[in-house]
BAGUTOR-956210 format. One line per 5 residues: number of its first residue (from 1); their letters; for each residue x, y, z of N, C-alpha, C. Coordinates in steps of 0.2 Angstrom, whole numbers. Layout:
% BAGUTOR-956210
NUM> A> X/Y/Z/X/Y/Z/X/Y/Z; ... .
This chain:
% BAGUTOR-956210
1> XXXXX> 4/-6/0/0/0/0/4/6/0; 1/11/-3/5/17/-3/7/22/3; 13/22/5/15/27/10/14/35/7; 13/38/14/14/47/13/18/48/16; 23/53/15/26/58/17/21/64/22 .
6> XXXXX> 15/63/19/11/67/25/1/68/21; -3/68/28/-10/67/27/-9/74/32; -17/78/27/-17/82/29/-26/79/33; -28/80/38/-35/81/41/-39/88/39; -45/90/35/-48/95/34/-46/97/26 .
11> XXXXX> -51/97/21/-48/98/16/-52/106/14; -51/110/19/-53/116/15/-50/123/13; -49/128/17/-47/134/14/-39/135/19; -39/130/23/-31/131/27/-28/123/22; -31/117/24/-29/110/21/-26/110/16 .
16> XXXXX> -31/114/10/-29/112/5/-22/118/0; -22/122/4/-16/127/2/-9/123/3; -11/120/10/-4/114/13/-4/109/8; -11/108/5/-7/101/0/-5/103/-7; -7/108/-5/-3/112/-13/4/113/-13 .
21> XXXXX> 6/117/-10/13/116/-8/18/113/-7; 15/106/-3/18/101/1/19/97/-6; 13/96/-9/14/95/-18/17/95/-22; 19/102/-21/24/105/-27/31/103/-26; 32/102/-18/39/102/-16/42/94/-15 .
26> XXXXX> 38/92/-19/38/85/-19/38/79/-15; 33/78/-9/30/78/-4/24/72/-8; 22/66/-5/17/62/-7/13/65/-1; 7/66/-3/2/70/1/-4/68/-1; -9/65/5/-15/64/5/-18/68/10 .
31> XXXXX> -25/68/9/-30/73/10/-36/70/13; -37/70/20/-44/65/22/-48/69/25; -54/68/23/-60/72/27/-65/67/27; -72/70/30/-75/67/31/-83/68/25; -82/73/20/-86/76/19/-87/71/10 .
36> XXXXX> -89/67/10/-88/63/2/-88/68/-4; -92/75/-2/-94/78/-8/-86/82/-10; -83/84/-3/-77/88/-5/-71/81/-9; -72/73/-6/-67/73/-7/-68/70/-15; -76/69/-19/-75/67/-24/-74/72/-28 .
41> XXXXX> -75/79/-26/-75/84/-32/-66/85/-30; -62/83/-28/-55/85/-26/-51/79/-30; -54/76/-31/-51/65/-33/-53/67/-43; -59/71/-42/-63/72/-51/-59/81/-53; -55/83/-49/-51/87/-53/-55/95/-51 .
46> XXXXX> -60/97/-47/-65/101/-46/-62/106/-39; -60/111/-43/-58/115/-36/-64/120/-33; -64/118/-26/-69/124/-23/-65/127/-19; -60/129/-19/-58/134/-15/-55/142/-20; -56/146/-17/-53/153/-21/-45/152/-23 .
51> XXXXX> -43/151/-19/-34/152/-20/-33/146/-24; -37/139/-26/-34/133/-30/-41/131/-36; -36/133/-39/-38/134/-47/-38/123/-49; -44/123/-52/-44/116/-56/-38/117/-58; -35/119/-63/-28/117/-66/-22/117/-61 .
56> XXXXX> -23/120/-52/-18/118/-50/-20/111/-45; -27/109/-47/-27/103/-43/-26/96/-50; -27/99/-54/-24/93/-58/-17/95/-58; -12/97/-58/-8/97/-56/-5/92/-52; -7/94/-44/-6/90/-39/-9/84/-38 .
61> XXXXX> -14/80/-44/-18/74/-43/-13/70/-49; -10/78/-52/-3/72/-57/3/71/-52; 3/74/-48/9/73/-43/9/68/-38; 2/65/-37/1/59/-34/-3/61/-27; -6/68/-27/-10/69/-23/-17/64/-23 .
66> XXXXX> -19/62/-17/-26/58/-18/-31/60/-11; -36/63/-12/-42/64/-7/-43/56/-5; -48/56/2/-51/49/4/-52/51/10; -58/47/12/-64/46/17/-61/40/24; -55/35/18/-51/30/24/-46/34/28 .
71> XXXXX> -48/34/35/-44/35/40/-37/31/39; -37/23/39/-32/21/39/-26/22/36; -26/28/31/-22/31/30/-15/34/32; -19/36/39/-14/40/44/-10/35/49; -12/28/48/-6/24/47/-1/22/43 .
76> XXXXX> 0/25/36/6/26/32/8/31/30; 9/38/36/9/44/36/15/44/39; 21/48/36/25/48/42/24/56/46; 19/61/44/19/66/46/9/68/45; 7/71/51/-2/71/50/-4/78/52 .
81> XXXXX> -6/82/48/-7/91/49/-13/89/50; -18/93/56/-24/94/58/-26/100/57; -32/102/51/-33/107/49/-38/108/50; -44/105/55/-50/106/56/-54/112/59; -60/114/59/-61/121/60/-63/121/66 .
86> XXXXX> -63/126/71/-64/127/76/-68/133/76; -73/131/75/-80/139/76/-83/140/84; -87/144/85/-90/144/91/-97/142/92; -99/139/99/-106/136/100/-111/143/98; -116/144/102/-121/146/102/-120/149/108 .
91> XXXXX> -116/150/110/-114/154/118/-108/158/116; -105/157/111/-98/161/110/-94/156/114; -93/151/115/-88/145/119/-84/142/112; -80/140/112/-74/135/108/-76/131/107; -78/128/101/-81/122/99/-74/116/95 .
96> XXXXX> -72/113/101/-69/110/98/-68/102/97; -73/101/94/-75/94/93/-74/90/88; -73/95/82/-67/92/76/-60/92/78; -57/96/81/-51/95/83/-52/87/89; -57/86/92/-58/80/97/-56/75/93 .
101> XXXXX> -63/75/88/-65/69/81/-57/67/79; -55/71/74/-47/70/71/-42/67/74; -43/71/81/-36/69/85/-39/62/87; -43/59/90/-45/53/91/-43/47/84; -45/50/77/-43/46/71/-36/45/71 .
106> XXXXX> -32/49/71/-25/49/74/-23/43/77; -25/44/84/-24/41/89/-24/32/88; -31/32/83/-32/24/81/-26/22/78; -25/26/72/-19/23/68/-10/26/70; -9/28/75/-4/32/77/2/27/76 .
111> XXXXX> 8/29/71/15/24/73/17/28/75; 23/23/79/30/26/83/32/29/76; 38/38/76/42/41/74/37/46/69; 29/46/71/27/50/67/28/58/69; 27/62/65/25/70/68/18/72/68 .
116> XXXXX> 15/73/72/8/76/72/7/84/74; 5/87/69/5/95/70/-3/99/70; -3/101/73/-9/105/75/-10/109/73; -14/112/67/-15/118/66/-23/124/66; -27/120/68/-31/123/70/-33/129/76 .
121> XXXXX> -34/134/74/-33/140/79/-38/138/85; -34/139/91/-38/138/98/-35/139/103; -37/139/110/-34/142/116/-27/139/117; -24/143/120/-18/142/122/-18/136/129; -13/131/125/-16/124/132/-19/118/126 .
126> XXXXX> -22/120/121/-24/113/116/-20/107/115; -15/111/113/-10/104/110/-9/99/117; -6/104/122/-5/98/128/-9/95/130; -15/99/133/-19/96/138/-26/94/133; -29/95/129/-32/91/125/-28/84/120 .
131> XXXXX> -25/88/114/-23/82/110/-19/79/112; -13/80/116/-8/72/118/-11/69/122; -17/71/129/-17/64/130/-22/58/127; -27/63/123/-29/59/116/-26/54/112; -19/58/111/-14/54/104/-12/47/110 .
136> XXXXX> -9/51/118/-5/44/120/-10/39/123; -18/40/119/-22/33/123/-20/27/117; -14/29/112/-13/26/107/-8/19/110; -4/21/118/1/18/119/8/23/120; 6/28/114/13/30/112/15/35/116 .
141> XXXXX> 21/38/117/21/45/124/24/50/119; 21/56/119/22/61/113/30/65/117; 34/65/113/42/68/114/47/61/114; 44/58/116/47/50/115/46/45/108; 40/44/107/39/37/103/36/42/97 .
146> XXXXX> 30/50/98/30/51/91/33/59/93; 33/65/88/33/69/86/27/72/88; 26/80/93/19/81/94/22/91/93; 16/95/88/18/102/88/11/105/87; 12/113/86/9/117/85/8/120/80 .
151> XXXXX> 5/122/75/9/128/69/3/132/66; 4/137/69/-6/140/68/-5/142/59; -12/140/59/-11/144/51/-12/152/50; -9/154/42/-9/160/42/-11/160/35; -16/155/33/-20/157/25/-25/165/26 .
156> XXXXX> -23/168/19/-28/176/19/-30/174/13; -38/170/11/-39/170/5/-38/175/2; -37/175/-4/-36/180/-9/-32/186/-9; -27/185/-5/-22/189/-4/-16/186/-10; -17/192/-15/-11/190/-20/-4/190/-20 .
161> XXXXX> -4/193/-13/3/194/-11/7/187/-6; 3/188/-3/6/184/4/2/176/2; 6/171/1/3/163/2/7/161/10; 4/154/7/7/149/11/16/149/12; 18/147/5/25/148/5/30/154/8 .
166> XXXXX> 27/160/5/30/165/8/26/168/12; 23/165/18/22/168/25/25/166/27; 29/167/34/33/165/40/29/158/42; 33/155/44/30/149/48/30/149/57; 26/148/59/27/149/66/26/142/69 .
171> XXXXX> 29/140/74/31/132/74/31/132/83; 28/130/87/30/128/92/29/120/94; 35/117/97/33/108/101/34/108/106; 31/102/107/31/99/115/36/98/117; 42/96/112/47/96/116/53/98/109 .
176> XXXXX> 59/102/112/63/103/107/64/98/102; 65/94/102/63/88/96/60/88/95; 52/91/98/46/91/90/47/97/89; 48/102/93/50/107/88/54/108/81; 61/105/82/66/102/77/63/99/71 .
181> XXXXX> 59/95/73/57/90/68/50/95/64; 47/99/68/41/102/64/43/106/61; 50/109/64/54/116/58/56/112/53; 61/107/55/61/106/49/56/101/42; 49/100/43/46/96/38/44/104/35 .
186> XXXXX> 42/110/38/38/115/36/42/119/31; 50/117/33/55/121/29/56/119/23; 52/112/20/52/109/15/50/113/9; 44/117/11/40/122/6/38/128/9; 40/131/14/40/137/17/46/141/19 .
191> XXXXX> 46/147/14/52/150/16/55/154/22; 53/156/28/55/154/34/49/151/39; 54/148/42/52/145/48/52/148/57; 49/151/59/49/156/64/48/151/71; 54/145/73/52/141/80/52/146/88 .
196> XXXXX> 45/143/90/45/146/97/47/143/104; 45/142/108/48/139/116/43/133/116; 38/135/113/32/127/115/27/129/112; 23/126/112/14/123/110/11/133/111; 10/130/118/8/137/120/9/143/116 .
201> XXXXX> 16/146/117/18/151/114/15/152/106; 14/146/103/13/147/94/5/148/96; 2/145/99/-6/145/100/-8/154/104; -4/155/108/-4/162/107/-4/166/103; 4/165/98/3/171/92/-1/170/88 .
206> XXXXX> -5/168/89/-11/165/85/-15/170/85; -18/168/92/-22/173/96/-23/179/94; -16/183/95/-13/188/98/-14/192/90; -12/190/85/-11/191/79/-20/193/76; -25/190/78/-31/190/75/-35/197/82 .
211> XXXXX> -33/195/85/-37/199/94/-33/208/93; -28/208/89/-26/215/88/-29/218/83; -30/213/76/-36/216/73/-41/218/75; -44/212/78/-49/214/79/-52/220/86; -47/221/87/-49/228/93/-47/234/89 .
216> XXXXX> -44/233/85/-43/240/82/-45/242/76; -50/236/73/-55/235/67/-63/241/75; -63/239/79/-68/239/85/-67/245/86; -60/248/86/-58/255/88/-61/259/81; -60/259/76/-64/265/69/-70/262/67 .
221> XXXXX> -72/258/70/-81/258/68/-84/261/75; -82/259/80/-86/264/85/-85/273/82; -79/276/80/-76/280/80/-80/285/72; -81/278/68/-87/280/63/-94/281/65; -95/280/69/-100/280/72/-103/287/77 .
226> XXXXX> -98/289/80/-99/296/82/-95/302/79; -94/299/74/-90/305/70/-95/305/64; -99/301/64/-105/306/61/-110/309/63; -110/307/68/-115/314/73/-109/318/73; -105/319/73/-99/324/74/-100/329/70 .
231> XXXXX> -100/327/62/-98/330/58/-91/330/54; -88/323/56/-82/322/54/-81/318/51; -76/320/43/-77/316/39/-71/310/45; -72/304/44/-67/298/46/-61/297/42; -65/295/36/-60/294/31/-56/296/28 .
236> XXXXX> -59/304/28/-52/308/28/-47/308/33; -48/310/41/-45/307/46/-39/303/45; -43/295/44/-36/289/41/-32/290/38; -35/295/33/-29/293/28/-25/298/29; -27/302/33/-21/309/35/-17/305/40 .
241> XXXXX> -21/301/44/-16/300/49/-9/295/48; -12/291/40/-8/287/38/-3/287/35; -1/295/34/3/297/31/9/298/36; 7/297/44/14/296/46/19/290/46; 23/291/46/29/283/42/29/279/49 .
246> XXXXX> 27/282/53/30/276/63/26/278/66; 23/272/73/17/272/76/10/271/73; 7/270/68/1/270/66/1/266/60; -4/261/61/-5/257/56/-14/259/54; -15/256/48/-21/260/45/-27/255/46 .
251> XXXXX> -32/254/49/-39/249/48/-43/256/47; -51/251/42/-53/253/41/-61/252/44; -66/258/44/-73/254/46/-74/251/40; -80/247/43/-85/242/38/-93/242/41; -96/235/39/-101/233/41/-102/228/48 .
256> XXXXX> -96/226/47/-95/221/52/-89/217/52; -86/212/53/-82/206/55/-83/200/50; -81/198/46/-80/192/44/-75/188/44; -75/184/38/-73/176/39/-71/170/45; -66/169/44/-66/163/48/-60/165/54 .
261> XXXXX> -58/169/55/-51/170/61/-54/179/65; -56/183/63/-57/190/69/-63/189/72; -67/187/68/-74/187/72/-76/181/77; -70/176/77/-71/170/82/-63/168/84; -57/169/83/-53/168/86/-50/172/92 .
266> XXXXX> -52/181/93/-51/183/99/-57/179/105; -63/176/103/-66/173/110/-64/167/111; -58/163/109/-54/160/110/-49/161/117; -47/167/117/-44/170/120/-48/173/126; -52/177/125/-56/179/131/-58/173/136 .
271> XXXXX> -62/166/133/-62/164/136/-55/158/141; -51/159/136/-44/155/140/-44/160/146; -43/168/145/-43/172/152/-49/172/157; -57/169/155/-62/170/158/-60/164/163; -56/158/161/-55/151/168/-51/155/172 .
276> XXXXX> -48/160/171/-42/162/176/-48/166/181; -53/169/180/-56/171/184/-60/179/183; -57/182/177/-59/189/174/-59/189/168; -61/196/167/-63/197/159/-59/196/154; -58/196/148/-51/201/147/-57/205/142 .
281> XXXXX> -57/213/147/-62/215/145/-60/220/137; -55/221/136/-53/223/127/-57/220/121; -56/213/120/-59/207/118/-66/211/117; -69/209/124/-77/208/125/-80/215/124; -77/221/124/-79/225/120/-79/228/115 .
286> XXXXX> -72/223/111/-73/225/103/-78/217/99; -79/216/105/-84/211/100/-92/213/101; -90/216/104/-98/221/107/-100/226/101; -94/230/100/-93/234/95/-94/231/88; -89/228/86/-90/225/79/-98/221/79 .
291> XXXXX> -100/217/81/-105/216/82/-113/221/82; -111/226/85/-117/231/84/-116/236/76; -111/235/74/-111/239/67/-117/236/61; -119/228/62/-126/227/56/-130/230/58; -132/233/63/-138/236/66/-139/244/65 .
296> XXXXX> -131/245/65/-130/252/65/-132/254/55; -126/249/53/-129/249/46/-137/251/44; -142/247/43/-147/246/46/-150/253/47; -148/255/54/-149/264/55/-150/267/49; -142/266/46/-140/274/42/-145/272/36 .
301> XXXXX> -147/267/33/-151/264/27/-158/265/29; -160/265/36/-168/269/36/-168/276/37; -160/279/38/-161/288/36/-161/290/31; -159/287/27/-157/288/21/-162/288/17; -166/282/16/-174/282/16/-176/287/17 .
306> XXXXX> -177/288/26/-183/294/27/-182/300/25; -175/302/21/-175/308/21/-175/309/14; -179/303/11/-181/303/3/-189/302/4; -191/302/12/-197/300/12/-200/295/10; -198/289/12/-198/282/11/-198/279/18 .
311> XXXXX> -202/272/19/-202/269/25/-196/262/23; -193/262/26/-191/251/23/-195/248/22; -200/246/26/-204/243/23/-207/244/17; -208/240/11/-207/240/3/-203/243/-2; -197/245/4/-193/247/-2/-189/244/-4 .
316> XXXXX> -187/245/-10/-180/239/-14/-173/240/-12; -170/237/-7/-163/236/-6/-159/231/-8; -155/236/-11/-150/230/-15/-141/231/-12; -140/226/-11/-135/225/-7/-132/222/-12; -125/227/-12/-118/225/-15/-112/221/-13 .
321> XXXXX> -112/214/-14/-105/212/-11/-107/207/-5; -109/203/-4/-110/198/2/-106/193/6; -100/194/1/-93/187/4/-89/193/10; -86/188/14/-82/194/19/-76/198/17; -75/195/13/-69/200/10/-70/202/1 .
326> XXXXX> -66/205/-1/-67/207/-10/-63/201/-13; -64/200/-20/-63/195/-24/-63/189/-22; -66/187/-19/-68/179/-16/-76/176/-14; -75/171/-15/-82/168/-14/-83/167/-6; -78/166/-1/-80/166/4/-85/168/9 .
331> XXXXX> -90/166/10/-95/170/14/-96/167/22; -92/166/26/-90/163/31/-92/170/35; -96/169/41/-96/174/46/-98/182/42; -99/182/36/-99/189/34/-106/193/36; -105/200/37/-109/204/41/-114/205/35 .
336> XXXXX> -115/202/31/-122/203/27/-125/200/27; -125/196/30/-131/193/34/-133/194/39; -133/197/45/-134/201/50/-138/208/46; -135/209/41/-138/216/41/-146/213/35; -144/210/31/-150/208/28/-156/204/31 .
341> XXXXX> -155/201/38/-158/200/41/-163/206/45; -160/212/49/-165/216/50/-166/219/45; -164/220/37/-168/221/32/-176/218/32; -174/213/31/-180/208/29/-186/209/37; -184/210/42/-188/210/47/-192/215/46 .
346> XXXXX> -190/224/43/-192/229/43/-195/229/37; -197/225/35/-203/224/27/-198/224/20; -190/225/20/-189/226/16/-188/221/8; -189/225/4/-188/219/-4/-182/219/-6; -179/214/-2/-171/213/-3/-169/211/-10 .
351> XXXXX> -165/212/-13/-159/208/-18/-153/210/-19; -148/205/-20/-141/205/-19/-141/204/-25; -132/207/-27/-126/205/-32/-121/206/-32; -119/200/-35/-110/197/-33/-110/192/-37; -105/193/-39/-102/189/-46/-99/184/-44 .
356> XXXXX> -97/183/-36/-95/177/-34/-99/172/-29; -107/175/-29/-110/171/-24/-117/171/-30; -119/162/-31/-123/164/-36/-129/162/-33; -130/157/-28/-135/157/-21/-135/158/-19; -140/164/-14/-138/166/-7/-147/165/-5 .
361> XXXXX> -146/162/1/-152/163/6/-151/165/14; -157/169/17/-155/171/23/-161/167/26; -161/165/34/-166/163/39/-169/157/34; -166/154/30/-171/150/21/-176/155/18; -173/162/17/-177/163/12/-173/165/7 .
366> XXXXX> -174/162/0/-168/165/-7/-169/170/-6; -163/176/-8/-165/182/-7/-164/181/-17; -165/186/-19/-166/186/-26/-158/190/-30; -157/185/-35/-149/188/-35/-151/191/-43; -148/199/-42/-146/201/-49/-141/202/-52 .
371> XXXXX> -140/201/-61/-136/199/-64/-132/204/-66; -138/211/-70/-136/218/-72/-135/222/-67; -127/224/-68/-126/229/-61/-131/234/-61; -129/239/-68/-133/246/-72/-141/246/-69; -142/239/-72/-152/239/-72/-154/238/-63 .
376> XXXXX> -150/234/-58/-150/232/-52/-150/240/-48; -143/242/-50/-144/249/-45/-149/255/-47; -150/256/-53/-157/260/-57/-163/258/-53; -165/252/-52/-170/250/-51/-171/251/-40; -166/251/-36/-168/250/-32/-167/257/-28 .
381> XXXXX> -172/258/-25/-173/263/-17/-167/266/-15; -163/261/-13/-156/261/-10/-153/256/-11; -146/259/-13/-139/253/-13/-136/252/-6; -134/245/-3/-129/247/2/-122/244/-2; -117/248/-2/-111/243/-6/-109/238/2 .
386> XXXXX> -109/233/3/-106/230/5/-98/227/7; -96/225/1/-91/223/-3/-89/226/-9; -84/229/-10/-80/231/-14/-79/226/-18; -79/222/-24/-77/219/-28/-74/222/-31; -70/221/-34/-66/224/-39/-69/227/-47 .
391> XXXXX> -73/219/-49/-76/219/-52/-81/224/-54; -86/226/-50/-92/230/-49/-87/239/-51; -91/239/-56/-92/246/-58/-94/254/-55; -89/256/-50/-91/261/-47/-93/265/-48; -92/269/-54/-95/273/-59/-102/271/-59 .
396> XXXXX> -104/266/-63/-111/264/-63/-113/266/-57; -112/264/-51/-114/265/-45/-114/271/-42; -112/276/-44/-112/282/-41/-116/286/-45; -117/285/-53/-123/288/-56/-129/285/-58; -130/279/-55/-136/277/-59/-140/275/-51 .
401> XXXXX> -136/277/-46/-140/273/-38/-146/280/-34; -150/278/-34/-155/285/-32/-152/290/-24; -149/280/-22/-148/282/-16/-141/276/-13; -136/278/-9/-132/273/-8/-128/275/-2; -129/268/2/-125/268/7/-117/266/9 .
406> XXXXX> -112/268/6/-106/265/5/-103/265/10; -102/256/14/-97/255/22/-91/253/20; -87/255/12/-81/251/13/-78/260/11; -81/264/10/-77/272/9/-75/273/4; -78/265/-3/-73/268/-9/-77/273/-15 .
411> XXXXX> -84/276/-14/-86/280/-18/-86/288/-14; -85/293/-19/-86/299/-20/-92/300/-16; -91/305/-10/-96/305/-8/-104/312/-13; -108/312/-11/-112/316/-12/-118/317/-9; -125/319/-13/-127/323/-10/-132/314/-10 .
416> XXXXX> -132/309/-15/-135/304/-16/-132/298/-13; -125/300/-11/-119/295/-8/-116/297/-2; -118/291/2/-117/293/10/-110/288/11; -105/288/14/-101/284/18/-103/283/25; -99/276/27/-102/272/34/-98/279/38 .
């Protein structure tokens, strides 16, 4: 049977960039999940991720990449990456139940001299106090018989700059020999390698990297927020202040918080500091914040209205942009749904467009998608821009839209064009 160099656990937007690369760099690499549909469209040549293009996954299915559903796999691994998701319950707690699941499959087929590395974003304390003693109900004792580490992921879909390869890699293990052994398989296909003192510290920088945005994403939408009751343009603001060269880096407001790492890996953190016995109240107040902006949204889109003399209820709102970031299909955690939802509650006649989302439904209702930008924004009450795609014609948008709420600050303002 065929041995791997390395099985990745989780075949999505962190999993499958690691098999791309592990791929290239000439790496036998297998891919297991639990999900049949991802692994037949991955084995039939079908890419559903932004960043992997069908021609780079036949590529890598001629390089001897192979998906699969058989765990026993990770019996002929000599190396097993965990890239399962970690989202939040219905209380904002860490739902870590795939990382449970995984690491248990692990455990069934664990050999002596494997390396098991952890990449899943979660509190500081995972790799020790949950997954080793998971992995060693296998027999085996992790720094002795296998290889046990950390290595948080740092995929930014659609970032044309920054991949896998040339991000830093952040590497912590349990013991200096895993650490050694984790630097060196990452160094195979990643050009540096950043090792730290243990598990903890890499599950930290994790943290600490996503909890910074996200407070200071919390700090300019509050700050949009009263600075238009002020009278202050903001966005002039930033960019003046951005022109100093030290001390200040530039975030921007928005609508809210998306994808898959700001809007749920700082209450990772908060609650690691909540068993200590207090808040960590930064955290829980920029989650208070970024969270209150669909509502606020919401606000500005019924003044805007009123002050055309229109109630929401039966007016046509059409919403620009619904994935959490620009030029991706990703719709993970994005705030347009929060904000579509109190649309819909306030009578309103919703439809969206996006060139990269060709379904969308909110609460199970299909919200209705249009195709013509020109005839879409002509036709509707109010624009909200959501998302900035690239694609979408802002020209069109700024002369053809009766009325428009722009939360990303890329149109011209006027007298028919509001910024968040």
């Amino acid at each position: 049977m065929t041995a791997f160099d390395l099985t990745i656990i989780g075949l999505g937007y962190v999993g499958m960039p690691l098999a791309k690369e592990a791929t290239a760099a000439g790496l036998r690499v297998a891919g297991l999940d639990v999900d049949p549909r991802k692994v037949e469209a991955l084995n039939a040549g079908r890419s559903y991720i932004d960043d992997l293009t069908d021609a780079d996954l036949d590529a890598m299915l001629t390089a001897g990449f192979t998906a699969t559903l058989d765990a026993s796999v990770l019996s002929r691994s000599s190396t097993i990456v965990i890239c399962v998701p970690t989202p939040l319950d219905e209380d904002h707690r860490p739902d870590l139940s795939a990382v449970e699941g995984a690491t248990r499959a692990v455990a069934e087929h664990l050999q002596a001299g494997t390396l098991v590395v952890l990449e899943s974003t979660t509190w500081p304390g995972t790799t020790d106090e949950l997954a080793r003693p998971i992995l060693e109900q296998s027999g085996l004792v992790a720094g002795k018989d296998f290889h046990l580490a950390f290595s948080p992921e740092r995929i930014d879909p659609g970032n044309p700059k920054f991949g896998l390869r040339n991000t830093p890699k952040v590497v912590g293990g349990y013991t200096s020999a895993c650490k050694e052994r984790a630097a060196a398989f990452y160094a195979q296909f990643v050009e540096r390698v950043v090792p730290v003192s243990g598990t903890r510290e890499a599950e930290m920088a994790k943290l600490l990297e996503n909890t910074y945005r996200h407070v200071n994403i919390a700090l300019v939408n509050e700050m949009a927020i009263f600075c238009d009751e002020l009278g202050v343009n903001l966005w002039e603001a930033i960019e003046a202040a951005s022109t100093k060269p030290f001390g200040f880096q530039k975030f921007l407001p928005g609508p809210g918080v998306g994808g898959h790492c700001i809007p749920v890996d700082p209450s990772y953190l908060s609650y690691t500091v909540r068993k200590l016995g207090y808040p960590f109240r930064f955290v829980e107040l920029a989650q208070e914040i970024n969270e209150r902006m669909p509502s606020y949204v919401v606000a500005r889109v019924q003044r805007l209205l009123n002050r055309a003399r229109k109630a929401v209820n039966g007016s046509r709102v059409l919403l620009l942009g619904v994935t959490y970031k620009p030029d991706i299909a990703d719709e993970r955690e994005t705030p347009a749904i929060p904000v579509a939802e109190a649309l819909l509650e306030l009578g309103a006649e919703l439809s969206f467009c996006d060139p990269y989302v060709k379904e969308w439904s909110v609460e199970g209702r299909q919200i209705p998608r249009e195709e013509d930008l020109a005839e879409a924004v002509a036709a509707a009450d109010v624009v909200v821009l959501l998302q900035q795609h690239s694609i979408f014609d802002l020209d069109v948008v700024e002369e053809r839209a009766p009325l428009v709420l722009d939360t990303r600050g890329v149109l011209a303002t006027s007298e028919r064009v509001e910024r968040l």
